[in-house]
N, C-alpha and C positions, 0 to 999 in steps of 0.2 A: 300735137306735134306728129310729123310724118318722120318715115324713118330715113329721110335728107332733110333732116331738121335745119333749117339755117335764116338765121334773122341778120336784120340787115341796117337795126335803126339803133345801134350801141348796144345788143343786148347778147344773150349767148348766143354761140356763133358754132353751127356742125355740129360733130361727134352725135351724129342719127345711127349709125353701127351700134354703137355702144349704148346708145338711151334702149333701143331695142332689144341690146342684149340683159343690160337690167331689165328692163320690162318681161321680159322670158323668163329672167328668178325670180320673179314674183307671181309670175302665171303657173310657176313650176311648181312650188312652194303651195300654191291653190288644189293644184291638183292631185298631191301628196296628201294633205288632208283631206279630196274626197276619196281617195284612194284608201281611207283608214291609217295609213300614216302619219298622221299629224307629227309638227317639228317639238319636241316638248320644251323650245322656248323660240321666243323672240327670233325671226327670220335675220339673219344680215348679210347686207349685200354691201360687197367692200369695190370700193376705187381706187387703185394704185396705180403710183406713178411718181417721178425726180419732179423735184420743184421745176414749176414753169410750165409742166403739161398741161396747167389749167384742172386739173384733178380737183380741185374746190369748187370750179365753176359749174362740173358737169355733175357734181352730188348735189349741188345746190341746185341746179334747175331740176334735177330727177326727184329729188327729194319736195321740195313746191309742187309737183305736178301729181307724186305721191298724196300729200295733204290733202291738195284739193283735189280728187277724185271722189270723195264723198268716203270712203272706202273706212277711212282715221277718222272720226269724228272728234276726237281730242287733241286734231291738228297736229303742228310741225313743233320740234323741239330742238335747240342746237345746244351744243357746247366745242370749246378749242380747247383739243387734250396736251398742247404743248404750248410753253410759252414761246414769245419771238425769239429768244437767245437758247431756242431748245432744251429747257428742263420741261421735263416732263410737269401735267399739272395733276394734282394730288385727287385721287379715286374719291374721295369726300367733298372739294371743292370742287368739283365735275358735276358729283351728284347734288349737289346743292343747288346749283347754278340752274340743272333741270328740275330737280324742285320747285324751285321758285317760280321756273313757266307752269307748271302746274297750279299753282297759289298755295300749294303746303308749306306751311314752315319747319323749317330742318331745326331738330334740338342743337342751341348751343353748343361747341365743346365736342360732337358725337365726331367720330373717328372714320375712317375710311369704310368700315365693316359697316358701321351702325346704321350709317345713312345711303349706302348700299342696300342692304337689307329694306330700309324706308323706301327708296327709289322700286324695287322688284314690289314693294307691298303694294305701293301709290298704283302702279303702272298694270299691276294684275287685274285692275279691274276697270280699266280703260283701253285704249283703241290710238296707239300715237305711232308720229315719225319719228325717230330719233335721229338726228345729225351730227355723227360725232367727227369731227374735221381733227386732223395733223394726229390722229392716232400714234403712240408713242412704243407700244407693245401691245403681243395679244393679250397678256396678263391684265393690263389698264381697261383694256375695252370687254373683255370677258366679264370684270366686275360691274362692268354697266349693261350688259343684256338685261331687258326685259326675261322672265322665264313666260311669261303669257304672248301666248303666238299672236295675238291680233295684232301685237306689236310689231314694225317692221325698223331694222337699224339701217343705217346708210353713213356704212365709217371709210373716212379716208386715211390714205397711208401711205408710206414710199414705198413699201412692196408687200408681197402675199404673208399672210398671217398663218404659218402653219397652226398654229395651236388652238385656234377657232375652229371646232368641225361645221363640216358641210358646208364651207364657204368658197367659190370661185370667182376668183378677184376679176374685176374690169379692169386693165392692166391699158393705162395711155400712153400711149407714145406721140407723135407730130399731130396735125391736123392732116385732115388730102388737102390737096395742091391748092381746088379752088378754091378753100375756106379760107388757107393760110393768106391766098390774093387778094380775097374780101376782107380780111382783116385790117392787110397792109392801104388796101383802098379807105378803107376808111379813116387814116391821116393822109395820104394822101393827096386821095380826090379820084375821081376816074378818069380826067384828062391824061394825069402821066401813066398809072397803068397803062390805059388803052395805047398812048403813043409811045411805051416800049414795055409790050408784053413780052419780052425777052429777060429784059433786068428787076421786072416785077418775079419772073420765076425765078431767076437766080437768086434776087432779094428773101422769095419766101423759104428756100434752098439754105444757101448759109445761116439763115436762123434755124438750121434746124425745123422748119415748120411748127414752132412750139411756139402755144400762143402767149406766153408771156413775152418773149422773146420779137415777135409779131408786132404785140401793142406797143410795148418799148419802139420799136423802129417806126412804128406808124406816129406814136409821139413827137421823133425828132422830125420826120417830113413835114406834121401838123405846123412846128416850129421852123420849120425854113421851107417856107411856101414857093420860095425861088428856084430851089436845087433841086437835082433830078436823081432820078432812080438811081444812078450811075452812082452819083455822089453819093449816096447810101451806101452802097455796095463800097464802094473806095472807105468809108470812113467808119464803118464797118466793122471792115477786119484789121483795121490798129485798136478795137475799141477796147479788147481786153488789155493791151498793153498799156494802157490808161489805169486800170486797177490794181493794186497791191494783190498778191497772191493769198491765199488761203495759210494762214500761219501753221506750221510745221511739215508746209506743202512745198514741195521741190516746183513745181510746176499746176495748175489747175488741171482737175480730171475735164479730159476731153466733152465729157459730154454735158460738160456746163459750159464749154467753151462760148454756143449762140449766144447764153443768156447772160454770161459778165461782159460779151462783146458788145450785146445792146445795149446795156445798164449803163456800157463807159463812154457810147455813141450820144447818149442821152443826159449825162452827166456832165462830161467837157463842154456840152453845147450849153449848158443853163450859166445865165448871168452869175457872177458871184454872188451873191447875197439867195439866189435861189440855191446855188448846190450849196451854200455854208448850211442854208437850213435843212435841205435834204439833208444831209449825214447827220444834222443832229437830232432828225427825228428816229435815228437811231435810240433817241437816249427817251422818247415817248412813252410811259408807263404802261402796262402790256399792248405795246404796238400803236395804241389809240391815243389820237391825238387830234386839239379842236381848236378853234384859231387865239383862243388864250395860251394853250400850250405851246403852239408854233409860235407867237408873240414872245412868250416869254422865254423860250430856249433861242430866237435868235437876236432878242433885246429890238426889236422890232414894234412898231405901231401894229395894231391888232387888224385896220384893216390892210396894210399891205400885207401880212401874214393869211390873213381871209384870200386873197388871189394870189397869193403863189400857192396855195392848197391847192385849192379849186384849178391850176395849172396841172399842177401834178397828179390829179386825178385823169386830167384831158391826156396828159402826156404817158397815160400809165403806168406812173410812181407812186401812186396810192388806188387804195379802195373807197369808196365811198362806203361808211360802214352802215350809218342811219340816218332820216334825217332828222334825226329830232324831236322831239312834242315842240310844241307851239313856244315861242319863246328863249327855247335853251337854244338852237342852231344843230348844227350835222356834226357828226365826227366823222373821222379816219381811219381806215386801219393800212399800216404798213404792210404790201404782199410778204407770206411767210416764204415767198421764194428769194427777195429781195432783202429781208433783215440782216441776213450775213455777209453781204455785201456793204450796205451801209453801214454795219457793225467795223467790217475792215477799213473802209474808206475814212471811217472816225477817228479811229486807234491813227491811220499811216498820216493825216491831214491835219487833224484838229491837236493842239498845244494840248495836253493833261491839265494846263492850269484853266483853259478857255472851257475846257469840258465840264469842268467841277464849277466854274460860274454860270455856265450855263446849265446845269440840275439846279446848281442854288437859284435862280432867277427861277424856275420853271416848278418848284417847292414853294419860296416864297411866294410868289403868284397865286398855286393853290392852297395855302392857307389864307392868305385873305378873301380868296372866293371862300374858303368854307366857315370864314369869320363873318363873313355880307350875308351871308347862307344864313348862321345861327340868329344875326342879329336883326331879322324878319321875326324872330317868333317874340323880341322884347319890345317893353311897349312905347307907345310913342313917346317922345322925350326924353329918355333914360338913356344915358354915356352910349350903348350900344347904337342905337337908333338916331342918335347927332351924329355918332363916326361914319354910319352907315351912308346919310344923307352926305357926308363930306368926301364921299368916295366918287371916282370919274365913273359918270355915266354906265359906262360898260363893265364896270365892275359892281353893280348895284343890281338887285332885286327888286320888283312893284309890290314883294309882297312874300308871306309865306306860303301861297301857294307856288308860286312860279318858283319859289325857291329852293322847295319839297321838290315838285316837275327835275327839275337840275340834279337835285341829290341823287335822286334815283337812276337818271338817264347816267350820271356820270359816275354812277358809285362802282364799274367795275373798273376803272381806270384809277381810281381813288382809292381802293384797295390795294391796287396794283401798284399807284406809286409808292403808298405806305411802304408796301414789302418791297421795294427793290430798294428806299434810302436806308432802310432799316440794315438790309442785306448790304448793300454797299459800305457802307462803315467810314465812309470818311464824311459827312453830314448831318452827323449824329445829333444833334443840338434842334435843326433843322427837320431832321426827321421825328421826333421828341416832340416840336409845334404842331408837323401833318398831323401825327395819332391823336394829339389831344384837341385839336382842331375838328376830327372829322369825326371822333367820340363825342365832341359835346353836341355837333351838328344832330348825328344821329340822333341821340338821345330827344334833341328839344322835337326831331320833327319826326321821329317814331316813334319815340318815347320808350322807356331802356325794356319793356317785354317784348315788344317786335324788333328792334334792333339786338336783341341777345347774341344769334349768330356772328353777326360784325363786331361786335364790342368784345366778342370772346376771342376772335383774333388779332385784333386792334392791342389788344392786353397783352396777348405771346408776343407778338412784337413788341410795347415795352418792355415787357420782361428781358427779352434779350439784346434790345441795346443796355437795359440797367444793368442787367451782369457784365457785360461785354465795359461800359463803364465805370463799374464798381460802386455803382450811385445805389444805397442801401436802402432806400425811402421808398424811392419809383419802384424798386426789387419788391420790396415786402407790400407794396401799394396794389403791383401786379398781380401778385400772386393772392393778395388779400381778395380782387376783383375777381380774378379765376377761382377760386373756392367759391364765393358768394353766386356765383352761376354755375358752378358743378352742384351747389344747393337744391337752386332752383329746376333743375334737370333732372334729380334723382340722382344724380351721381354721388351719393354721400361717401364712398369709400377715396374716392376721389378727391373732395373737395376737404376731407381731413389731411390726408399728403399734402395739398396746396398748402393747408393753413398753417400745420407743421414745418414749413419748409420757412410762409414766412415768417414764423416763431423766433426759429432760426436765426435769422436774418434780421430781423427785429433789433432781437439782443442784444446782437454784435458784441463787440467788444469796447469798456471803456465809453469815451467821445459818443461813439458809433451806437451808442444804444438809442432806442426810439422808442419811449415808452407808449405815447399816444397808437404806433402800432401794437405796441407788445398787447395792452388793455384791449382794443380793439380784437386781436389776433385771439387772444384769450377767449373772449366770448363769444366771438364765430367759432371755437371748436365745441366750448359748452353748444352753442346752440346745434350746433351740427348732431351730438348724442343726443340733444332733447328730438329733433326728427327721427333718429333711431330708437326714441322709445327708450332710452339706457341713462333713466332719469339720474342714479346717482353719479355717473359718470358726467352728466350734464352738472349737477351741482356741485361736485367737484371744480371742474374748469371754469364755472362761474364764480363760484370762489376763491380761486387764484386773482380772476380778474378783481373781486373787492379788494382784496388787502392792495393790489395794484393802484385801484383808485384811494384807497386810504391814505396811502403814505404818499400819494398827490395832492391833497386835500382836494379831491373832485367830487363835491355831494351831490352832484347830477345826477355819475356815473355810477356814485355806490348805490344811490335810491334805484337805479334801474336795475341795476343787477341785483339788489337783493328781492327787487321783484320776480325777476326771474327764476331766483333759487327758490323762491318762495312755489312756485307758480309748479314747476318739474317734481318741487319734495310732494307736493299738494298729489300732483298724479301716481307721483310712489305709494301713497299713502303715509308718508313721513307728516303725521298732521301735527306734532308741537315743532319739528325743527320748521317746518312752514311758515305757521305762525310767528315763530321767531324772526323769520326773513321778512316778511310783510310788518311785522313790527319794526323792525329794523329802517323799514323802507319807508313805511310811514313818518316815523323819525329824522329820518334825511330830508324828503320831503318838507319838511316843517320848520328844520333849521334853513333851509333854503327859500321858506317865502312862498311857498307852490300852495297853496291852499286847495288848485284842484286837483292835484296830481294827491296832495296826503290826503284827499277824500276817497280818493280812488281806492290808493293802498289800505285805508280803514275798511272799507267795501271788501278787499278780497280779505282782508285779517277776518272779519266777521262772518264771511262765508266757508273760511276753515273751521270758523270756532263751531258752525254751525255741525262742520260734519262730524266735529269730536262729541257731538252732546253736548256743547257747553251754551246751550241754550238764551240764558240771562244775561251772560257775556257778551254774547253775539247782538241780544238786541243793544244792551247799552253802549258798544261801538256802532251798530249798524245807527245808531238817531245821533254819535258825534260826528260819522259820515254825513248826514242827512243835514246836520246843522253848517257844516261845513262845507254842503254841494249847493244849498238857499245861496250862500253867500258867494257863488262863484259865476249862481243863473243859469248851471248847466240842467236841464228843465228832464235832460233823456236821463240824467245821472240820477236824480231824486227820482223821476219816477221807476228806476229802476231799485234805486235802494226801498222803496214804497213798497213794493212789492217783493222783495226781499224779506222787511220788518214783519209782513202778514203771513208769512209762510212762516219767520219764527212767532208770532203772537199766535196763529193758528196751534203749533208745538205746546206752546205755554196754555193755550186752552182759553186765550184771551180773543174769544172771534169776534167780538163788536170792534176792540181795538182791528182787527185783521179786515174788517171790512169798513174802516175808515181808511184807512192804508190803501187799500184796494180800489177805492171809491177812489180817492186822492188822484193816486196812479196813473183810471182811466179820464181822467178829467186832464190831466197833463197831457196824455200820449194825444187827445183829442184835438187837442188847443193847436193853433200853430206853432211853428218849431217856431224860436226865436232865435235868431244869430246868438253863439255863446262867444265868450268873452275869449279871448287867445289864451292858450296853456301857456302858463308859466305868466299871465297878467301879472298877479300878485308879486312875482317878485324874478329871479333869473328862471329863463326859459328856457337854457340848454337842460336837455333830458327829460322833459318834462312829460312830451308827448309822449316817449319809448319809455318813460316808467310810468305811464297808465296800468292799473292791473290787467287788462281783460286784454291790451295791445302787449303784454308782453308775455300774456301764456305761450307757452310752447306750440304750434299746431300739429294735431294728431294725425299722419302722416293716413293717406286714405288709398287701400289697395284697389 
């Protein structure tokens, strides 16, 4: 680019002043470091300016030109630090977001600091663009420097960020005159510029020369190919008095005055059924929106919704945001200078009741895409995969690849919607389907360790519509979920507060109690002290949960957990109360029909007895194990208890017996593994698998 940068074929347009004055802080910034100066973090060069300046446009072509220079070999990174209804977006979910362009996975759960911290570690040792657009404070974007200078940011903003040192904002205001005329030329042709270059200046004049303001006016010429430059100008300046004012505004500030008078230029002129859906894409899940969401917020067929999009992109009502992978289609994003406007035009226009049908149309719609989603990954013929086939064309998947392709393309709109029905509060029912819709999506086609991040917010959001409705199940469900992943992260101090809480809640009072939590609840705190090593405190809390399952009559539950207490006393050194537990367990077991699960518990009984000395013992259970693992055909179980029996016959001084054993052992492990029978064959299967001894030791937490 020359520094009269100006394209001509729909792409960025001017502002060569300013691309060259960036270009200067980064030539500056060069020469500071050979100077011995170096910046001791991350370079940034800020874009400031009122909605409409086009201030996104020109970090975005400066920032691509950046990347591609060879300069950043870790390429371009973006993130949007504010939502369209302007909350600011959260220091963790920013940094996550570039995470993820990196391909690092962000710890579930981890907090604004933590994954900050992960972004400056990731980034130290790489060479990126950062693109941080609609910056909210310097406080927000200070947390996301880079501290490694190879690093270059490029944040935009409404004005100068005192609290960033060493930054000198590029500060936009209008377009010059001829960019602003090339703009307007391009709805509406060079014949009528050329034949009244008078009301082409005055046209780019009254807009302010702002190229938001600009495309908007070149949109309505686009659409009325008859009317003339004059007509623009005449219709023009009623265009604001078209719009609702800014609520708690006496009147609009002047210097939005270009950009709500184009907006209402170009708004009055679209057919009804096009402005109804314009102002409802107000209601679009962070701004983004694809012609199933337009579909279903104006109760519309999906391909008239496909062309009035694709209008509004022509008309400069929207952004084209991507196009796609192959299969899923483009989405949209609503200009961040335009959401407050359609945000009022919604509220002054649309009924309260038409609005709240039109989220529920636009909800329901996305749960069944994320039901067509799930039910690619089941198999052919089963409820899932008939429904699926029974669904309209455009609402079906070829498969679970294209259906993963979609998850991913749309999962930050899908997040987005989560949190705003969740937030909204009057769809609460509705939004309860999205989470559980887009948790089980996730799970089938991440599968729950790489989907951890989203399922961990997916969970805060039920949690707080289940308080918000007092629904005690989904509550202790939630929190039960958020502990089990503050587990899995290392967060132990943490995920015992969850569990506690759902304890809690569990309880309730009367009616309201939930045992099947409360037992659950119980043994994820045991387990959470067996990860801290704080065995007796683990046998304790697993032992609340027994007597819990006793006075249920659950012999699943009591055989698992006294494996477990058996399993933690074992690493105490508590070796009779151990054995007590694994006899216990074996016991349940056996009243229950499990013949492989009570071989298993015989296995760990025999292996305690082993480390008390009790030698004799040990072998005459370790061979009713052995008699009892023949009969179930688990081939890896005997030859494990084989080898087991010669390590005590070795003790006993019995080595011929130790080297039959042995012998045995290596002739199994040799053989093919043969399909074993399903735990819990013999008789009821619940708990069968999770009271195996060796699956339900504790694991020893590894620094």
């Amino acid at each position: 680019m020359t520094e009269q940068t100006v394209t001509d074929g729909g792409g960025f347009l001017g502002r060569g002043r300013e691309l060259a004055g960036l270009r200067g802080e980064v030539e500056r910034a060069g020469l500071d470091t050979l100077a011995g100066r170096p910046a001791p973090r991350g370079r940034v060069l800020l874009v400031a300016g009122r909605p409409g300046t086009g201030r996104t446009a020109l970090a975005e072509a400066f920032a691509a030109e950046l990347a591609a220079s060879g300069d950043y070999p870790d390429g371009l990174l973006t993130a949007r630090l504010t939502e369209p209804g302007g909350t600011p977006v959260t220091v963790e979910r920013a940094a996550r977001e570039l995470l993820a362009q990196l391909g690092v996975a962000a710890p579930a759960g981890g907090g604004d600091e933590d994954l900050a911290d992960l972004l400056r570690e990731t980034l130290d040792t790489r060479s990126a663009v950062l693109l941080l657009d609609d910056v909210a404070g310097a406080e927000q974007l200070a947390e996301l420097v880079p501290e490694h200078r190879a690093c270059v940011v490029v944040a935009v903003a409404g004005g100068p960020l005192t609290k960033i040192p060493d930054v000198r904002p590029c500060v936009l205001g209008g377009l010059d005159r001829p960019n602003a005329i090339r703009l307007l030329e391009r709805g509406a042709g060079p014949v009528r510029i050329t034949v009244d270059p008078g009301a082409a200046d005055h046209l780019a004049e009254i807009c302010g020369d702002l190229p938001a303001a600009l495309r908007l006016t070149a949109g309505w010429l686009a659409l009325h190919p008859d009317h003339t430059l004059v007509d623009a100008v005449r219709g023009f300046a009623a265009g604001a008095d078209r719009l609702p004012s800014p609520e708690g505004e006496a009147a609009p500030d002047p210097a939005e005055l270009p950009l709500r008078r184009a907006f209402g230029l170009v708004h009055a002129a679209l057919p009804a059924q096009a402005a109804r859906l314009l102002r409802l894409l107000a209601l679009a899940p962070g701004g983004l929106a694809d012609d199933h969401i337009a579909a279903a917020l104006a109760g519309a067929p999906i391909g008239v919704a496909r062309t009035l999009l694709d209008d509004f992109v022509a008309f400069g009502l929207l952004h084209a945001a991507d196009p796609g992978p192959p299969g899923v289609g483009p989405a949209y994003r609503v200009p961040g200078c335009l959401a407050p406007l359609l945000s009022g035009l919604l509220e002054a226009e649309e009924r309260p009741g038409e609005v709240l049908l039109a989220r529920a149309r636009m909800l329901e719609r996305t749960v069944r895409q994320l039901r067509a989603c799930l039910a690619t990954t089941e198999p052919a013929g089963s409820p899932a995969a008939r429904w699926l086939g029974e669904l309209p064309r455009a609402l079906r998947f070829d498969g679970p690849k294209p259906a993963a392709r979609w998850l991913d393309a749309r999962l930050p709109a899908l997040l987005a919607a989560a949190r705003s029905a969740v937030d909204d509060g009057e769809l609460d029912t509705l939004a309860r389907r999205l989470v559980a819709a887009l948790t089980r999506a996730l799970i089938a086609h991440r599968g729950p360790d790489e989907a951890a991040p989203e399922l961990y917010r997916l969970h805060e959001l039920v949690l707080g519509v289940a308080e918000r409705q007092g629904l005690t199940r989904e509550q202790a469900a939630a929190l039960l979920n958020l502990g089990d992943l503050d587990v899995r992260t290392g967060r132990l101090a943490g995920a015992l507060t969850r569990y506690r809480a759902a304890l809690e809640v569990a309880r309730g009072e009367g009616d309201a109690a939930d045992p099947l939590a409360v037992g659950r609840t119980l043994e994820s705190i045991g387990g959470t002290y067996a990860e801290l090593n704080d065995w007796q405190r683990a046998a304790d809390w697993y032992g609340r949960a027994v007597a819990l399952a006793q006075t249920r009559d659950d012999l699943g539950a009591e055989a698992r957990l006294q494996g477990r207490i058996g399993a933690v006393l074992s690493y105490d050194g508590q070796l009779e109360e151990a054995l007590r537990a694994w006899r216990a367990a074996a016991s349940a077991h056996r009243r229950r029909g499990d013949a492989h699960a009570y071989a298993r518990s015989l296995t760990e009984a025999a292996r305690v007895m082993e480390y008390a000395g009790q030698y004799e013992e040990s072998e005459r259970t370790g061979r009713e194990a052995l008699r009892l693992a023949a009969g179930t055909g688990d081939q890896r179980l005997q030859a494990a208890l084989r080898m087991r029996l010669a390590d005590t016959a070795d003790r006993l001084g019995r080595t011929d017996t130790a080297a039959v054993h042995r012998a045995v052992a290596e002739q199994i492990l040799a053989a093919p593994e043969e399909p074993r029978p399903a735990p819990g064959a013999e008789g009821d299967s619940s708990g069968s698998a999770e009271g195996n001894t060796c699956e339900t030791q504790p694991k020893r937490r590894r620094d």
